[in-house]
C-alpha positions as CSV (number, residue, x, y, z in Angstrom):
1,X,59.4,-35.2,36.3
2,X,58.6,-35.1,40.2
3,X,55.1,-35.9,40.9
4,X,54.4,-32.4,42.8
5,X,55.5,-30.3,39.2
6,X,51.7,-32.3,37.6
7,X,50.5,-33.4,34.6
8,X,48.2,-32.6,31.7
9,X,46.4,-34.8,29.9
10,X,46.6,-36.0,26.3
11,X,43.3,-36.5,24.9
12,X,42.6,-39.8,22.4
13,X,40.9,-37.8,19.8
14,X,44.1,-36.0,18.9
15,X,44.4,-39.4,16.8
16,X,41.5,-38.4,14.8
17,X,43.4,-35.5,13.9
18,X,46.2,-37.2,12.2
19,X,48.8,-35.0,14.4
20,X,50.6,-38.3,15.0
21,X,51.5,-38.2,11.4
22,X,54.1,-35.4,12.0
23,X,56.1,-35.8,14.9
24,X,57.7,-32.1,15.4
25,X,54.2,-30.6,15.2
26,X,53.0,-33.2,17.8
27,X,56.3,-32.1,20.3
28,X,55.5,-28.8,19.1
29,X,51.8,-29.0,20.9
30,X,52.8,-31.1,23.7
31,X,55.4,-28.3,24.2
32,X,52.0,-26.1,24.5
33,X,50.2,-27.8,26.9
34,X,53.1,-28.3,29.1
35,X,54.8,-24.7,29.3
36,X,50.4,-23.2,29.5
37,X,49.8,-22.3,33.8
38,X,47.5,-24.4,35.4
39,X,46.5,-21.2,38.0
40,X,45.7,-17.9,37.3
41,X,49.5,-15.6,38.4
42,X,51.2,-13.0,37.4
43,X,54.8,-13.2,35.8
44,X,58.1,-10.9,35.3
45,X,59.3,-10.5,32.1
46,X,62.1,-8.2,32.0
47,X,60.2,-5.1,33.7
48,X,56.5,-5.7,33.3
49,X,54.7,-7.4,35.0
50,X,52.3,-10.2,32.7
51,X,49.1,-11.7,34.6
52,X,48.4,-14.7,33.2
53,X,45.2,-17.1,32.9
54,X,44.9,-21.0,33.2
55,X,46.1,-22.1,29.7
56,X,48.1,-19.3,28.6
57,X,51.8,-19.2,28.7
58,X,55.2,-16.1,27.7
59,X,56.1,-17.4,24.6
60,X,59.6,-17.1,22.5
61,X,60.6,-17.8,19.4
62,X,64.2,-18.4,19.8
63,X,63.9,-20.0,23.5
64,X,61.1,-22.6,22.0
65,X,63.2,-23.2,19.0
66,X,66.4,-24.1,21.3
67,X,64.3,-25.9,23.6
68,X,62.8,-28.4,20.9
69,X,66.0,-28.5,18.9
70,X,64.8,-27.3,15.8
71,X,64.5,-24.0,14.3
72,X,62.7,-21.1,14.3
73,X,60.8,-21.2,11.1
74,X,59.6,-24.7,11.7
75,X,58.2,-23.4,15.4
76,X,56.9,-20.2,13.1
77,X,55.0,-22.6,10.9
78,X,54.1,-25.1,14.0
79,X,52.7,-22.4,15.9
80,X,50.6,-20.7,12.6
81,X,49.1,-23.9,11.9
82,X,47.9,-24.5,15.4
83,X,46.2,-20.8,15.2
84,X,44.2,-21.7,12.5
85,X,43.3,-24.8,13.5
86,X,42.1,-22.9,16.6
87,X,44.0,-24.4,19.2
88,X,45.8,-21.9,20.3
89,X,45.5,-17.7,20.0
90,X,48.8,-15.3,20.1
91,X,48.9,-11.9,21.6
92,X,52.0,-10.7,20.6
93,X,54.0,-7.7,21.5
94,X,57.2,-6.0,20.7
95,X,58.9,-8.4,23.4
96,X,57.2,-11.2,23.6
97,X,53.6,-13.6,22.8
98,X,51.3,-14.8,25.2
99,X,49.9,-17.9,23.8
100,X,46.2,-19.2,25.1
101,X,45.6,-22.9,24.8
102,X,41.8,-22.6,23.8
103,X,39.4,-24.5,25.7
104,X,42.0,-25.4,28.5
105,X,39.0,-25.3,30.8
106,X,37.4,-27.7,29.3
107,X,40.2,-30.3,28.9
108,X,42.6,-29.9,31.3
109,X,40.6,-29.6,34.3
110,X,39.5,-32.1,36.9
111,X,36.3,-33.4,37.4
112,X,35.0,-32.1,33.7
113,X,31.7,-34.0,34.1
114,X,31.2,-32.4,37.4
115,X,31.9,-28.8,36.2
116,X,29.2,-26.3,36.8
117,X,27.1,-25.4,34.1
118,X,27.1,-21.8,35.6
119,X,29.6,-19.6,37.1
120,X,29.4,-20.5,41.0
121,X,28.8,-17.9,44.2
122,X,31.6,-15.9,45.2
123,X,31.8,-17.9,48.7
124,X,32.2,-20.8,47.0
125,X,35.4,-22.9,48.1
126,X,38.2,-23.2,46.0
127,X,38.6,-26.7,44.1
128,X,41.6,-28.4,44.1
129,X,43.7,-29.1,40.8
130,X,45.9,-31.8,39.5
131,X,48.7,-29.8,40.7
132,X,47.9,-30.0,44.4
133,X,47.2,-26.3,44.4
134,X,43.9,-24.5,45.3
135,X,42.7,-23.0,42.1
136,X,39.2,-20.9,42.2
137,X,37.2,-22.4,39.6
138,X,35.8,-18.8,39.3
139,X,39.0,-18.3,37.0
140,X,38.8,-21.0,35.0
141,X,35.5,-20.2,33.5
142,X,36.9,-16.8,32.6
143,X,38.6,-18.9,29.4
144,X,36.5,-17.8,26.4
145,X,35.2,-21.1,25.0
146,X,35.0,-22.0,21.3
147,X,32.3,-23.9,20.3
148,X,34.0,-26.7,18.5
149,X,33.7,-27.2,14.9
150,X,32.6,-30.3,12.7
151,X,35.4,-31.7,10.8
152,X,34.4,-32.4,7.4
153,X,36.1,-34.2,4.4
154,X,37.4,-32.6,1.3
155,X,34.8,-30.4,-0.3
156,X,34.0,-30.9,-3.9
157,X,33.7,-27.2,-4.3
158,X,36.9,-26.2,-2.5
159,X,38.8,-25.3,-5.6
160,X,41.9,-23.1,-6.1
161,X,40.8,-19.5,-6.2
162,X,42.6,-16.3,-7.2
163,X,43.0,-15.2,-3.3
164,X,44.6,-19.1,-2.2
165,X,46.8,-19.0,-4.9
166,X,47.5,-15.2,-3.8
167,X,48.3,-16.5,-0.2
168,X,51.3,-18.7,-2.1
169,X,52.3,-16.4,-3.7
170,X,52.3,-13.7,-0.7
171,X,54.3,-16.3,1.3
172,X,57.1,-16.8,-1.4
173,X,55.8,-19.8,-3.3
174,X,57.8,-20.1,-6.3
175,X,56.6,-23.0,-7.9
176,X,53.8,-24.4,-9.8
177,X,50.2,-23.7,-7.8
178,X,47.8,-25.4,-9.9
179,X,50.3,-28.5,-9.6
180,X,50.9,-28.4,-6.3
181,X,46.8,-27.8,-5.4
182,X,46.5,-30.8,-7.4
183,X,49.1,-32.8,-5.1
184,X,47.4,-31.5,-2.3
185,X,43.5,-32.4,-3.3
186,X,44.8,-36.2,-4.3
187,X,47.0,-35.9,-1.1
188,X,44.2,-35.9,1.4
189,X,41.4,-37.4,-0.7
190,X,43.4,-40.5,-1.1
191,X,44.2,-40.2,3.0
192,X,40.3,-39.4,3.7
193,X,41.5,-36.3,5.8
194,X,39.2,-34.3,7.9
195,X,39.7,-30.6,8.6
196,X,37.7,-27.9,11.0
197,X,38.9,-25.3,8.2
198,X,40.6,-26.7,4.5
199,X,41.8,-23.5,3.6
200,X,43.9,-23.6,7.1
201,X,45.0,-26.8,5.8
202,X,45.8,-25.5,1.9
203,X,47.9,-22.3,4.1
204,X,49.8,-25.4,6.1
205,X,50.8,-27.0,2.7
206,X,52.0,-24.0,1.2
207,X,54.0,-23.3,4.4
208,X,55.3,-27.0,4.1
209,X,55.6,-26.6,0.5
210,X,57.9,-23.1,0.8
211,X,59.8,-25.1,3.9
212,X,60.8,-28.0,1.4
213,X,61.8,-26.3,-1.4
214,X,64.2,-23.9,1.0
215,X,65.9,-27.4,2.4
216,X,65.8,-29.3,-1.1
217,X,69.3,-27.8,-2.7
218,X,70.8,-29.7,0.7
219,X,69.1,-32.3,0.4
220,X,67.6,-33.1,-3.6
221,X,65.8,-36.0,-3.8
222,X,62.9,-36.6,-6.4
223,X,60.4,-38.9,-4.9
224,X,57.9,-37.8,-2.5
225,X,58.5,-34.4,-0.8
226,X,58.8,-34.4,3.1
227,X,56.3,-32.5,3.3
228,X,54.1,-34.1,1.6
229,X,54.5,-37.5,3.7
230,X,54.2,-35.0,6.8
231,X,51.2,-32.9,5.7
232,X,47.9,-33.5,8.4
């Protein structure tokens, strides 16, 4: 990539996360970050005109899919998962989704330790970005922030309740759910997994869950599911 298109910046604690553990949903974010605007403009599509914010980014289906070589129910179930882990939110209308990275401010920026705590005077200069640009840190701060969550381990009261194993069965889950909670609670107890939210992370197994069993009369094999070695 020429040094004048930029950069963004991978943080370390993404390794806390386990994301590493599943390749495709790691491309899958990295995809994110890249394709997100680094300045606040206004973009085409079709006949309307979209005015985007730092972080957010036109996003398709189909185009990521054939970008990422792979298909559109796996960048379906990336994109979900990333949603409720609230990474990203999806506006989506009859063409199209914009897709905010949350917190882009916070990350992506220069100079984080030097950000104001407030938002600045209007006279204020612009500050210049990563991308050699001038970017009006006025715009940035317009980002609603999330105030980050604890990850915690599994809960000893998280148990399978009538409305989780009504989410599996909404989705198409045709197997066993008390078996498949159980492989799922052993799963990540053995791993020690943390989680901002476990019942995002019970909603990404029954999506991986669903995925696997679709692919499994091309490819039958009885020891460990995919998914299962893939699950965050």
């Amino acid at each position: 990539m020429a040094a004048e298109n930029g950069y963004v910046k991978l943080w370390r604690s993404s390794l806390d996360k386990g994301w590493l553990s599943s390749p495709e949903l790691w491309t899958f974010w990295c995809y994110c970050l890249i394709k997100a605007s680094h300045k606040e403009h206004d973009q085409i599509v079709g006949h309307q005109v979209v005015h985007l914010m730092p972080g957010q980014f036109i996003f398709g289906r189909q185009k990521a899919a054939e970008k990422l070589e792979t298909t559109e129910r796996k960048v379906r179930t990336h994109l979900a998962f990333l949603a409720e882990q609230q990474n990203v939110t999806i506006k989506t209308t009859n063409k199209f989704s914009i897709i905010t990275v949350i917190n882009w401010d916070r990350y992506q920026v220069d100079d984080i330790g030097q950000r104001p705590a407030k938002r600045p005077a209007t006279d204020q200069p612009p500050t210049t970005n990563k991308n050699g640009k001038n970017l009006d840190i006025n715009n940035s701060l317009d980002i609603n922030i999330v105030t980050a969550k604890k990850r915690t381990a599994f809960p000893t009261d998280f148990i399978l309740t009538e409305d989780r194993k009504n989410y599996a069965i909404k989705k198409g889950f045709n197997g066993n759910s008390e078996n498949t909670f159980e492989a799922f609670k052993n799963h990540h107890l053995a791993r020690g997994s943390l989680f901002i939210s476990w019942d995002s992370a019970w909603r990404t197994w029954v999506l991986k869950a669903i995925e696997w069993d679709v692919n499994k009369s091309t490819n039958p094999k009885p020891e460990v599911s995919k998914w299962q070695k893939n699950i965050l």
